[in-house]
N, C-alpha and C positions, 0 to 999 in steps of 0.2 A: 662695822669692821673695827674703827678705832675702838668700842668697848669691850671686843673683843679679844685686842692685843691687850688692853688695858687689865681686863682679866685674867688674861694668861701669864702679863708676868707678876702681877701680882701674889696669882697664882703660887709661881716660881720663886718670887721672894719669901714668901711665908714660909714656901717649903722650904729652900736654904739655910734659912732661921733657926728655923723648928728643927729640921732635923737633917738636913742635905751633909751639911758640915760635919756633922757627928758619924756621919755615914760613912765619910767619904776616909774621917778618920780614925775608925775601929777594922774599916778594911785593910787600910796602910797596917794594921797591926794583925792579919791574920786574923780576925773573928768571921766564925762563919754568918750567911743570913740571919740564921735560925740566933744566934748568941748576940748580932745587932739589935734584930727585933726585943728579946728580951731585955736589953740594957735601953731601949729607944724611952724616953719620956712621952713622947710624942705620936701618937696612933696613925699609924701606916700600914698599908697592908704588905706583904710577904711579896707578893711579887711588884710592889713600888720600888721597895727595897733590892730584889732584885735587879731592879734596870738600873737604877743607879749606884751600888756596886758593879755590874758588869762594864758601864760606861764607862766607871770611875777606874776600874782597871785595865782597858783599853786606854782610857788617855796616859795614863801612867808608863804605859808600856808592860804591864805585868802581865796581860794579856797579849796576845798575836796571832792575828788572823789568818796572816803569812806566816810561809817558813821564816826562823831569821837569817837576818840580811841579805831580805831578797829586795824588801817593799820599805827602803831607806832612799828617797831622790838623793841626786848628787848636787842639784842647788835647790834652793826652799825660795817661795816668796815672801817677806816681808814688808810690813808696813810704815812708810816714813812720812813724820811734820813736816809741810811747806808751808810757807809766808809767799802769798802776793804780793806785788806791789804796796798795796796799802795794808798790808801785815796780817792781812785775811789768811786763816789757816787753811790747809786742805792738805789729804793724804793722797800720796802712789802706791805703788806697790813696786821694788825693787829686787829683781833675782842677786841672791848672794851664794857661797857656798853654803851646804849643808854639814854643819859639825858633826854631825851625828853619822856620816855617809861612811859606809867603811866596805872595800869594792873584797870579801871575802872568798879567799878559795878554798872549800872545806875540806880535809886532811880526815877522810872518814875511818876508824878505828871500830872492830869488831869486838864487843868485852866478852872474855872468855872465861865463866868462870874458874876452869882447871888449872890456868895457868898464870891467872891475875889477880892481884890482892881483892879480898873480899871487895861487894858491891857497894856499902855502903861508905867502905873508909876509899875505896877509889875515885869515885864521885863528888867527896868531901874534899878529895886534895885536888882534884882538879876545880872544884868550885873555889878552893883557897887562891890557889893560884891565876884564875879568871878576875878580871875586874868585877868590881859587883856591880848585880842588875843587870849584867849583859850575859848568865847564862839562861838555859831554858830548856825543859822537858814537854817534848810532843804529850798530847791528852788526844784520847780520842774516845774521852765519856759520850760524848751528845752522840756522835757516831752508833755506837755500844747501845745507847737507849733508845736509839731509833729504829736500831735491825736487831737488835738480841737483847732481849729486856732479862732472859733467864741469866745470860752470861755478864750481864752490867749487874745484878744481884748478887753472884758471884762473886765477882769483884769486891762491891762493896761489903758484903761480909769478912772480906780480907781486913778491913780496914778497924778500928777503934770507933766509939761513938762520936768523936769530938771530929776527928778525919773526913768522916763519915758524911757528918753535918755539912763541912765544908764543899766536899765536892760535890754531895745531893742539893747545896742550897743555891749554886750557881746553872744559870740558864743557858745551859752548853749547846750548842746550836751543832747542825747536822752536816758536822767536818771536821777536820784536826784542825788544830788550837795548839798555840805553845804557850806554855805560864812559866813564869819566872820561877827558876831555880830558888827561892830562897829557903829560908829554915823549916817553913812549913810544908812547901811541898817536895823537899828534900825526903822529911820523915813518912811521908805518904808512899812514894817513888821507891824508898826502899821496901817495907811493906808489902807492894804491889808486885816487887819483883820476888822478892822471897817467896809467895804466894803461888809465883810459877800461872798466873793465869793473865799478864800482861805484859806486852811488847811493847816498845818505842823507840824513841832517839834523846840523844840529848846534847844542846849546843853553849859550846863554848867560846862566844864570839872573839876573845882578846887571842884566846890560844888557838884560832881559826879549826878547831878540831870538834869533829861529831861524832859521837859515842853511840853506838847501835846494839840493843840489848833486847 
């Protein structure tokens, strides 16, 4: 068992090395799988890289599994240094508040294209106005690819090859998902609406307001 653990993180470190960290930051930069793999030094296979983008933007929060600000505790446990007596360390675990908690009542808004500034420049000013990293657009590729593979082709025809890449190369599981509003999947989202063959929501955590389209 111990050469076992021994092995696994070994394992784990090599890959860190080699290529974990490189991973972790060409996704912080918008590249799809498909454009990591080709930039990778390091030979991994497609769905390695896979799991750890998906991972890496769940911890980040770019990902959510939940609606936002549903699945925020309002205290967090963390972890603090003791001294013993004879100056022996050991950790507790202490409930604190959670900075991050934010008790939202969403102000839901219908966008209409007749009577509202275009979609794209309306989305851009409410993302202006949003703190960043705290908006987010409903996805429900994995959905789409698991009950209608004609109408997820569909879609993706909609989209440019580099777009394309990104949203084909992430392992979208069989449920809505919210991804971070930012610059990349701003440009997809309008696209997809223009397209006329996708629905969604889109949240504005700072401005407590959700945008339904």
């Amino acid at each position: 068992m111990d050469n076992k653990y021994f092995e696994n993180a070994l394992s784990n470190f090599v890959f860190d090395m080699a290529g974990g960290s490189a991973i972790c930051h060409m996704t912080d930069k918008g590249y799809s799988v498909k454009r990591i793999k080709e930039n990778l030094k390091y030979p991994l296979s497609f769905e390695k890289i896979q799991r750890t983008v998906w991972e890496h933007m769940l911890e980040q929060k770019i990902l959510l599994l939940d609606e936002p600000g549903t699945a925020m505790p309002k205290n967090k446990v963390v972890y603090v240094e003791k001294r013993g007596k004879y100056g022996r360390p050991s950790f507790c675990g202490v409930t604190v508040p959670n900075k991050d908690y934010k008790n939202i009542s969403w102000h839901e808004i219908t966008y209409k294209k007749d009577v509202m500034p275009p979609f794209s420049i309306y989305i851009t000013e409410k993302c202006s106005k949003n703190k960043k990293n705290t908006a987010y657009v409903s996805c429900d590729f994995g959905v789409l690819k698991n009950r209608d593979c004609n109408k997820f082709e569909i879609i993706m025809s909609t989209l440019d090859s580099r777009k394309r890449d990104y949203i084909q190369g992430l392992p979208w599981i069989n449920k809505r998902v919210y991804h971070q509003l930012n610059c990349n999947m701003q440009e997809i989202i309008y696209m997809l609406y223009e397209s006329k063959q996708y629905n969604g929501c889109c949240y504005f955590m700072e401005l407590e307001e959700k945008v339904i389209f």
